[in-house]
N, C-alpha and C positions, 0 to 999 in steps of 0.2 A: 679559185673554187669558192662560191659562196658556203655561207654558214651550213643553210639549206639542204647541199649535195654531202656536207663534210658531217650532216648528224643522219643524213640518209645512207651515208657511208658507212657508218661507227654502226647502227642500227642492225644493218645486213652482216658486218661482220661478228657482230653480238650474237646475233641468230644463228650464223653456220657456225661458230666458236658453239652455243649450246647444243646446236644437232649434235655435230660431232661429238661432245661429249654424252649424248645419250646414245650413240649409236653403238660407244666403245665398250657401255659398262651401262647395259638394261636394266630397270627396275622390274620388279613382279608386274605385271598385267599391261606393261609393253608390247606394242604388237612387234616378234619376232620371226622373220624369213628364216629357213634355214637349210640348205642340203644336206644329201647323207654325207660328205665330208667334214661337214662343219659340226659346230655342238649342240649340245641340248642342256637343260638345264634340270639339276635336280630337286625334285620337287616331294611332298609329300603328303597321301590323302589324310585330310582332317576331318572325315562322315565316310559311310559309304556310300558310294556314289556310283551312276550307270553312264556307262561310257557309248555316247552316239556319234554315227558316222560323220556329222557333218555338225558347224558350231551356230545348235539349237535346239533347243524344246522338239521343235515339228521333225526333224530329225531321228531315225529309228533308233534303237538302242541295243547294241551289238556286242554287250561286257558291263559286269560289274565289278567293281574292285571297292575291297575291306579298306574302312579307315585304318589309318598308318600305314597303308602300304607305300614303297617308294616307288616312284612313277617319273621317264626322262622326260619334259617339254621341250618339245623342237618350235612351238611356235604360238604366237595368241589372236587371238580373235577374237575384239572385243571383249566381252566378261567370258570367252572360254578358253578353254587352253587345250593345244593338239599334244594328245599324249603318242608317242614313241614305244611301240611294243620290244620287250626283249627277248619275244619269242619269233621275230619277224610276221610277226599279225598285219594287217593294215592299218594305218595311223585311226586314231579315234577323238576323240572330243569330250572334255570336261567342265562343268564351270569351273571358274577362275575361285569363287568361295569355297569348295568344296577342297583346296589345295592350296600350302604354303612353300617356298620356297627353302631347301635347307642347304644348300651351300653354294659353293664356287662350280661354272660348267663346265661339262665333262664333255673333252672330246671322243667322239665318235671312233670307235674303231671295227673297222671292217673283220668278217669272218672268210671271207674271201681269199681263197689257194687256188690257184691253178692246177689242174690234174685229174685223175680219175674220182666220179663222183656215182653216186646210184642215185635214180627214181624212187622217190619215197611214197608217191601217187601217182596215177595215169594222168599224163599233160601231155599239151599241145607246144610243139617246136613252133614258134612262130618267125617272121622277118626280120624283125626287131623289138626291141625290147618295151614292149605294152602290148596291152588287150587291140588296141586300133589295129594291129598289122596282122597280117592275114599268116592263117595258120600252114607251113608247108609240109609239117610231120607228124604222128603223136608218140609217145613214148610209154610205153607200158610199167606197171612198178615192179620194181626188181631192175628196170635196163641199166646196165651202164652206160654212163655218156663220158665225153673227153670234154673237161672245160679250159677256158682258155682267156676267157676276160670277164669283169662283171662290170653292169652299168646298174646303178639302183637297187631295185629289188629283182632285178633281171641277170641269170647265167647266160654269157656265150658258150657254144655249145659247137665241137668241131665234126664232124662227120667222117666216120672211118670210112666211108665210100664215096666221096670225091664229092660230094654236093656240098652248098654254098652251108656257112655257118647257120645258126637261126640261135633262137632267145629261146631259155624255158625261164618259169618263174624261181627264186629260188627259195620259197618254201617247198616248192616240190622234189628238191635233191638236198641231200649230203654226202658230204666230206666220204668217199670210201678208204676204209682201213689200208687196203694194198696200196702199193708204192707202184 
């Protein structure tokens, strides 16, 4: 093997030796994937700042949140960071300045039981679990429903009358008290 192949060698494994090591233990303003399984990272606001749908200025503005509040980051984009609501809100958008990082990440943990659950608002049972899939029921507030699986921010949803499962969202139900 010439020299050539063996410093083209040493080069490449320099490079996936340092991915890896960024991939294992992210710094602030890393861009971050992340599922609802996986973590988020706790951060905290340093101004107050307006939380937009999407990571940008041209972007509407959907929430504001008080400096020092503590806020989870599930993931970054460029100079902003997608904040994790912990009221199951839809994810939002901050700058990356407007927020510092204050410790080690927190894994995620589901609120998710299987069982008898109420309608907390009027929704649409759908086919699967998103706005895309076509709606096959709706549910009035007050209903009870029998849940049985969650995917995301989506309850399955079984049918006391023999028709096929469907999805509601689950800001629209809670936990009911009865067993």
């Amino acid at each position: 093997m010439s020299s050539r192949m063996r410093w083209i060698f040493s080069l490449v494994a320099v490079a996936l030796l340092l991915a890896s090591a960024a991939l294992s233990k992210p710094e602030a303003g890393e861009s971050r994937a992340t599922t609802a399984a996986e973590q988020t990272w706790p951060y905290e606001t340093t101004d107050n700042v307006k939380v937009r749908s999407g990571a940008g200025t041209q972007y509407k503005i959907v929430a504001e949140i008080k400096s020092g509040t503590k806020v989870n980051i599930a993931a970054s984009d460029g100079e902003w960071l997608k904040v994790v609501s912990k009221r199951g809100n839809p994810p939002g958008y901050i700058p990356e300045r407007s927020a510092r990082p204050t410790g080690a990440p927190i894994t995620k943990k589901s609120f998710f039981a299987a069982g008898p659950y109420i309608a907390t608002a009027e929704t649409q049972v759908r086919e699967g679990p998103g706005l895309h899939y076509r709606t096959v029921a709706k549910i009035t507030k007050g209903m009870k429903v029998h849940v049985v699986d969650a995917e995301g921010d989506w309850l399955k949803v079984q049918s006391k009358h023999g028709n096929p499962p469907g999805y509601i969202e689950k800001r629209s139900a809670e936990k009911s008290k009865e067993k």
